[in-house]
C-alpha positions as CSV (number, residue, x, y, z in Angstrom):
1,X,24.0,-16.1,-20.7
2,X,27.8,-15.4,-21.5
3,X,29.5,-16.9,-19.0
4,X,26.9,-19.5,-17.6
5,X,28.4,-23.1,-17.5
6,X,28.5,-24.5,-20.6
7,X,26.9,-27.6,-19.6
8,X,23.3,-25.5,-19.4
9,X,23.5,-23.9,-22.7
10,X,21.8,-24.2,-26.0
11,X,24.2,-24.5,-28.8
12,X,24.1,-21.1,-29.9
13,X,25.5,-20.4,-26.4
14,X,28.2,-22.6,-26.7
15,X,29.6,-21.2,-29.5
16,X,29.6,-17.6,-28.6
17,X,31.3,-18.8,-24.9
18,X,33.6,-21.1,-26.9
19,X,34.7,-17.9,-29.2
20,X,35.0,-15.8,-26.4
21,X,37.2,-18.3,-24.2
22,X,39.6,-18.5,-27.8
23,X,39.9,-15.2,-27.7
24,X,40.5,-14.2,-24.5
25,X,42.9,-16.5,-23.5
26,X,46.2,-14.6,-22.4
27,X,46.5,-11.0,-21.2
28,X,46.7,-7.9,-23.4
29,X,47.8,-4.0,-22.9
30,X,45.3,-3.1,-25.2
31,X,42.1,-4.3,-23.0
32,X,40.7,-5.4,-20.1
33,X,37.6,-7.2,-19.1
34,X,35.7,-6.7,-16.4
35,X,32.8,-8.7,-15.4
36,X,30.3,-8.6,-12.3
37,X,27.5,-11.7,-11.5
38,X,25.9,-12.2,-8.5
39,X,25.6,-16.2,-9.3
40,X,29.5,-17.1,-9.6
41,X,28.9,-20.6,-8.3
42,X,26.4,-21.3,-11.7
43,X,29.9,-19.5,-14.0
44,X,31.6,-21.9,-16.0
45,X,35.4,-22.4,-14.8
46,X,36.9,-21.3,-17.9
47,X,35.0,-18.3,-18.3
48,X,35.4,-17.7,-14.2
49,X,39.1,-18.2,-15.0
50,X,39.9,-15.7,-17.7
51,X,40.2,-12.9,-14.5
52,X,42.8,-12.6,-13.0
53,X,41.0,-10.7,-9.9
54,X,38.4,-11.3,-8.5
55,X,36.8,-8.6,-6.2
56,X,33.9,-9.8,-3.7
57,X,31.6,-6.8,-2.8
58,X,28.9,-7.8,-0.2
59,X,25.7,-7.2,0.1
60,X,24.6,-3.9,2.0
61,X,24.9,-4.0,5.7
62,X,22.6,-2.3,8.1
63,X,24.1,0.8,7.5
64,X,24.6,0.9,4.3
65,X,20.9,0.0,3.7
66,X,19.9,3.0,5.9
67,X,21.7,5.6,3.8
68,X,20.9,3.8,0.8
69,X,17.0,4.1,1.4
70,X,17.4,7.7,2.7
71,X,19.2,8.9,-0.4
72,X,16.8,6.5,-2.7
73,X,13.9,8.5,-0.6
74,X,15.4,11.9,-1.2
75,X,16.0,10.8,-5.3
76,X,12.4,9.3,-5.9
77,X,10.2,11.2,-3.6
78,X,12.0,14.3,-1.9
79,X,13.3,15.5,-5.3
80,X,11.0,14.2,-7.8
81,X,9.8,17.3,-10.0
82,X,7.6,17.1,-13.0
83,X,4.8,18.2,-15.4
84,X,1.8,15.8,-15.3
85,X,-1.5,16.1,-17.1
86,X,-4.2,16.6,-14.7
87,X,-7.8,17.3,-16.2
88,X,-6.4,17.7,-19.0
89,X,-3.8,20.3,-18.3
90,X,-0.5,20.4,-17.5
91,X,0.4,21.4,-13.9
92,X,3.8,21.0,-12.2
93,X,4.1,18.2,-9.7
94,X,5.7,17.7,-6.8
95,X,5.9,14.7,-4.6
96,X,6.4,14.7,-0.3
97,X,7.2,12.9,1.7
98,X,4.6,12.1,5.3
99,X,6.2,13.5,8.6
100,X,5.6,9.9,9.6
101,X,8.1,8.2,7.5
102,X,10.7,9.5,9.4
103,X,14.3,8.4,10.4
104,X,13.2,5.9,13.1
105,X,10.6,4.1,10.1
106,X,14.1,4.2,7.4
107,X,16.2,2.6,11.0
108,X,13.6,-0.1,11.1
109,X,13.3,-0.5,7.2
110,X,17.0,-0.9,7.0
111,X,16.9,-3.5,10.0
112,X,14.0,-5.7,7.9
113,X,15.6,-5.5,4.5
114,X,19.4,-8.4,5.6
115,X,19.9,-9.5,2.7
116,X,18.6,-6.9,0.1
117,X,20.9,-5.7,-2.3
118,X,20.8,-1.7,-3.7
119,X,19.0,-2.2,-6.8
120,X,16.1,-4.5,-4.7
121,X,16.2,-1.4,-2.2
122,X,16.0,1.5,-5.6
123,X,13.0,-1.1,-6.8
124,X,11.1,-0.7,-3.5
125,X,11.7,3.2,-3.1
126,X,10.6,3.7,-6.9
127,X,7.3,1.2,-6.5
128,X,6.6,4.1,-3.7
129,X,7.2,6.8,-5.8
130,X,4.5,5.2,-8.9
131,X,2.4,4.9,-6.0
132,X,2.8,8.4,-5.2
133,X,2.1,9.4,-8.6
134,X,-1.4,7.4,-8.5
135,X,-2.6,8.3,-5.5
136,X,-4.5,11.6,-5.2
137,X,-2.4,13.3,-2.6
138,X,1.4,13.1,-4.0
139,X,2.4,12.2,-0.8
140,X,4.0,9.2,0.5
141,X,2.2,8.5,3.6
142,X,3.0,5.9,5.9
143,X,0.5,3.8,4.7
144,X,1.5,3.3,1.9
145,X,5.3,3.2,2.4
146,X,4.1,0.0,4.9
147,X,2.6,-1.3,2.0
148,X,5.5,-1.7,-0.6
149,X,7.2,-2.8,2.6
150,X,5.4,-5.7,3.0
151,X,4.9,-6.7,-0.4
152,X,9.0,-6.4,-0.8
153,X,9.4,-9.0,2.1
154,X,6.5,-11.2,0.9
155,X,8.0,-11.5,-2.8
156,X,11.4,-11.6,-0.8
157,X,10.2,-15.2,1.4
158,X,8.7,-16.6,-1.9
């Protein structure tokens, strides 16, 4: 990967990081790079050095997670509109979301999930919404939102 250190690269890699770092060397008007990684500590110096900020943006906090889920809930589920093929036909689709999974079950979601960036959050919501869609009720019950739970934090602690 661009940017990885050096030292853990095939040759190949080397030599596109190595024509990168020549060319990148001083600042220009014309341009600007911008780079993101969650793995800083495995960049190689040089690359790591070519920006001249560097922006930390943490992970989620409770909060954060809370209205993250509800509005990844609302996107996937709430909202989620289509024409699916049923028997052979096409009928409109809607999915819904149980009374059960409620704002107390998204508190207690977003207190389980420390640690869980958005996109790992978006992954679980959307692995409810295929399960939606294969079930035979197009409804996310509470069942099943418990189950994508636990399978998040299991894959999570491995």
């Amino acid at each position: 990967a661009l940017g990885a250190n050096r030292d853990s690269l095939d040759a190949r890699w080397v030599r596109l990081q190595n024509a990168f770092l020549a060319r990148t060397g001083k600042s220009s008007k014309d341009f600007k790079i911008i780079g993101a990684t969650n793995r800083l500590h495995a960049m190689d110096p040089a690359f790591v050095d070519r920006f001249a900020q560097k922006i930390c943006v943490p992970l989620p906090g409770v909060a954060e997670r809370e209205r993250i889920i509800a509005l990844y809930l609302k996107k996937y589920i709430a909202a989620d509109h289509r024409q699916i093929k049923l028997d052979g036909k096409c009928v409109e689709a809607a999915l819904t979301i149980a009374a059960d999974v409620n704002e107390a079950v998204i508190k207690d979601l977003a207190q389980q999930t420390e640690g869980f960036s958005g996109r790992q959050l978006e992954q679980m919501i959307d692995e409810m919404r295929t399960r939606c869609y294969l079930s035979d009720g197009l409804t996310l019950t509470k069942d099943m939102f418990d189950t994508v739970v636990r399978q998040a934090l299991a894959q999570r602690q491995a």
